[in-house]
BABA-129382 format. One record per residue: residue number from 1; residue in one letter; x, y, z of N, C-alpha, C in turn. Coordinates in steps of 0.1 Angstrom, whole numbers. Layout:
<nodes>
(node NUM 'a' (X Y Z) (X Y Z) (X Y Z)) ...
</nodes>
This chain:
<nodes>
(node 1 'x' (816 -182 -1535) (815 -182 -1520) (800 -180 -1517)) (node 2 'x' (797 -185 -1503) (786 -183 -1498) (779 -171 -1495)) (node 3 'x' (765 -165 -1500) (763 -151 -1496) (766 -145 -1481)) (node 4 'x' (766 -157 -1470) (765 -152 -1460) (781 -151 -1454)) (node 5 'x' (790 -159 -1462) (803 -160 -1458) (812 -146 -1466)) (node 6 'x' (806 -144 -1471) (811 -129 -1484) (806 -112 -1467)) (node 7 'x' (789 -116 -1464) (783 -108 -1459) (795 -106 -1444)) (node 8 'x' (801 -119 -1439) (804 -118 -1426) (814 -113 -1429)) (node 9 'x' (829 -115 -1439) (837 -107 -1440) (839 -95 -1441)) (node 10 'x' (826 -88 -1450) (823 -76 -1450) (826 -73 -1439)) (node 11 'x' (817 -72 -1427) (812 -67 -1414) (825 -68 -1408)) (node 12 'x' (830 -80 -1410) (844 -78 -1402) (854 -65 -1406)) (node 13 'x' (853 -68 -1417) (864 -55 -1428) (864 -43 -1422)) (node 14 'x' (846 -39 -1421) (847 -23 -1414) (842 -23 -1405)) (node 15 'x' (842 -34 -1395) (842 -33 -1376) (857 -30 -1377)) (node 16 'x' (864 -34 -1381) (882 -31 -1382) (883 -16 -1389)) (node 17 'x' (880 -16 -1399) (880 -4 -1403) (883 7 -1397)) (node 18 'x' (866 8 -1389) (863 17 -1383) (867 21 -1365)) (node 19 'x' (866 10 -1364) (874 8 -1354) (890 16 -1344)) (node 20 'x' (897 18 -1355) (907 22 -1353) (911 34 -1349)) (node 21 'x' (920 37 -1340) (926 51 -1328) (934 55 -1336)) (node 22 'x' (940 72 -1335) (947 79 -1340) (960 77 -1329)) (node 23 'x' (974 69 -1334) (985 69 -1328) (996 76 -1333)) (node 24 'x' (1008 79 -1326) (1014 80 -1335) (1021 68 -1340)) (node 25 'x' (1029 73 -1358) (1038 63 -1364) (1048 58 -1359)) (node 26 'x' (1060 60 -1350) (1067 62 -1347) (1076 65 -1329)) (node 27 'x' (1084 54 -1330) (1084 58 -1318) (1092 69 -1311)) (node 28 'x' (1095 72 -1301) (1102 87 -1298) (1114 89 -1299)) (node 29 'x' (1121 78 -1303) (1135 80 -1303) (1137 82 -1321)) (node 30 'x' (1130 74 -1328) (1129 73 -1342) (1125 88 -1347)) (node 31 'x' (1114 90 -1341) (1108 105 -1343) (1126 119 -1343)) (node 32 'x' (1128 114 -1329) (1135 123 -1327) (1148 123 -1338)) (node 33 'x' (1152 112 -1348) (1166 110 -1355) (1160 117 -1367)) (node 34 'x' (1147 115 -1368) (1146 118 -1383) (1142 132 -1384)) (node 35 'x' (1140 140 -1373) (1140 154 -1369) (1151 164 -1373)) (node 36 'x' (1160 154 -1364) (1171 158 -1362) (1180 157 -1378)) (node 37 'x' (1177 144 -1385) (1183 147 -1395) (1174 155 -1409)) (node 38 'x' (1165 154 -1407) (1159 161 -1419) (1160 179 -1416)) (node 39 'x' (1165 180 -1404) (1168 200 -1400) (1184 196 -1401)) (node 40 'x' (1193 190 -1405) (1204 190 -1412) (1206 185 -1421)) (node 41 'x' (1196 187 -1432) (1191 185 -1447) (1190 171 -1450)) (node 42 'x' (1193 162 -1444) (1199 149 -1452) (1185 142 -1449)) (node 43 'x' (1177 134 -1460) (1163 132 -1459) (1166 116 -1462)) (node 44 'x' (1175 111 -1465) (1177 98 -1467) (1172 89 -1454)) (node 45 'x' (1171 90 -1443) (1171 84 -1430) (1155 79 -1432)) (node 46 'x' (1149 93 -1431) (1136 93 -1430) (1129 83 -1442)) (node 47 'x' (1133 84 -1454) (1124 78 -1465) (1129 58 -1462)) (node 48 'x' (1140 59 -1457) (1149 42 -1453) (1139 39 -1442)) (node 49 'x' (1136 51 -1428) (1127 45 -1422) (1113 44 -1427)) (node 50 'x' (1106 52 -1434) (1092 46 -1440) (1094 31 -1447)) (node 51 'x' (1102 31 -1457) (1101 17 -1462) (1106 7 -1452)) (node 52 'x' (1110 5 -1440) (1110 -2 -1429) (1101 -7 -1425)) (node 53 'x' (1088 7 -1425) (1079 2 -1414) (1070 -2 -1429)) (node 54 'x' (1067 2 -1440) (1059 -8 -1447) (1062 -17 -1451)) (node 55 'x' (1076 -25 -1450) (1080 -40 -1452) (1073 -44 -1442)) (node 56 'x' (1078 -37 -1423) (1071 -43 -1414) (1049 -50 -1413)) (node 57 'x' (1049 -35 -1419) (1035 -35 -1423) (1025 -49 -1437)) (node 58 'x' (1038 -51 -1444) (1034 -63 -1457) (1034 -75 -1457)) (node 59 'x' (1044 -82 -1438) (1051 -92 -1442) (1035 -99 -1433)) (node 60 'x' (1026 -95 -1422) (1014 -100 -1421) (1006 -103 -1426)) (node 61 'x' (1004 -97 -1440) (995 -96 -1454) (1002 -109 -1457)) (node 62 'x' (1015 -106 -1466) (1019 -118 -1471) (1018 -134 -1464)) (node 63 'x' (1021 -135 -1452) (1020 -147 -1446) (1003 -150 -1445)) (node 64 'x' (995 -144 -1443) (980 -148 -1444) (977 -148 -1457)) (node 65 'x' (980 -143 -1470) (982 -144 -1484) (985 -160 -1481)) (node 66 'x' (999 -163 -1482) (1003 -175 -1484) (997 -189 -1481)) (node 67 'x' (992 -185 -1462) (982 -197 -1459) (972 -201 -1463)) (node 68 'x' (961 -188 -1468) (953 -187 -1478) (955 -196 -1488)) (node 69 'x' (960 -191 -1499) (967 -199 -1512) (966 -213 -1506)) (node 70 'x' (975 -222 -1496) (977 -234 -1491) (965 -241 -1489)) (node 71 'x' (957 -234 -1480) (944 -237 -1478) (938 -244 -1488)) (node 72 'x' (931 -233 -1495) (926 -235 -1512) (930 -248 -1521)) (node 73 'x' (945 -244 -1517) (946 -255 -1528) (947 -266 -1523)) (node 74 'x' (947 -267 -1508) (946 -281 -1505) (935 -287 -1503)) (node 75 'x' (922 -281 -1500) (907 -280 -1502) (904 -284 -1517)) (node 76 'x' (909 -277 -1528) (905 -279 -1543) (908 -295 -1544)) (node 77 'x' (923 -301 -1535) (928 -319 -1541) (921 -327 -1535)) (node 78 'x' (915 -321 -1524) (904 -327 -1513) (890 -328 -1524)) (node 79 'x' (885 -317 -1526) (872 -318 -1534) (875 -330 -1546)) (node 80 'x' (884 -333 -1557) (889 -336 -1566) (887 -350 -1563)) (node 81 'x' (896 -354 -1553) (897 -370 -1547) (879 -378 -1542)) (node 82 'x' (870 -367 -1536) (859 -370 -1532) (853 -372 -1548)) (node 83 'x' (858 -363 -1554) (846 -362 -1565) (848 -378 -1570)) (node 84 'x' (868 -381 -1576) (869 -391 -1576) (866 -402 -1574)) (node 85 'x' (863 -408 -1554) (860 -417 -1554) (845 -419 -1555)) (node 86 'x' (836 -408 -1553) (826 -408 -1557) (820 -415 -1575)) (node 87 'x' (826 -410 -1582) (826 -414 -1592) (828 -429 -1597)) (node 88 'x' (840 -435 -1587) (843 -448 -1590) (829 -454 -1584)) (node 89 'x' (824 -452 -1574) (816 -459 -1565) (805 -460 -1572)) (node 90 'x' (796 -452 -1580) (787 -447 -1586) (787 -460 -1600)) (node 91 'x' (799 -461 -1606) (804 -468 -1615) (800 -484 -1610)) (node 92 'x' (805 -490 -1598) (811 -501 -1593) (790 -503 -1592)) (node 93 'x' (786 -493 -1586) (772 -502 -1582) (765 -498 -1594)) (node 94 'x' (767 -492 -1599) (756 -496 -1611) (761 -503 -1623)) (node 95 'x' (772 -512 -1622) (781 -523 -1630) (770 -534 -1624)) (node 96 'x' (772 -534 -1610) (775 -547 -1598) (752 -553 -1601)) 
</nodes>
């Protein structure tokens, strides 16, 4: 990659980074069940809702993962074909 295309991601990375407010996790009714059940011992609720919210949290990653991937490789059959007809053309005039 390009030094300057590497540099701008950076800056983006931790302008986001840094950027970010203290919220809460959770909304008030959610807060309130898992309260309510973890003070009558049963902690199952609460650990079902964390893995909720990091499936919620993974499935953005993965879909920008995937487009990525698509990209790339449809850029790599792009370069490939150019290099290709390049190649023939190169051939044809210095035959001709």
């Amino acid at each position: 990659m390009k030094k300057s295309v590497i540099i701008w991601i950076t800056a983006l990375i931790l302008l986001i980074g840094f950027s970010t407010t203290d919220l809460q996790a959770q909304c008030a009714m959610c807060r309130a069940s898992v309260e309510s059940n973890l003070s009558s011992g049963e902690s199952t609720l609460g650990s079902g809702l964390n893995k909720g919210i990091l499936f919620l949290l993974a499935m953005p990653y993965l879909a920008i993962s995937i487009i990525a991937y698509l990209w790339y490789r449809t850029s790599i059959k792009e370069r490939s074909k150019r290099l290709y007809v390049a190649t023939i053309l190169k051939e044809k005039l210095n035959i001709g």
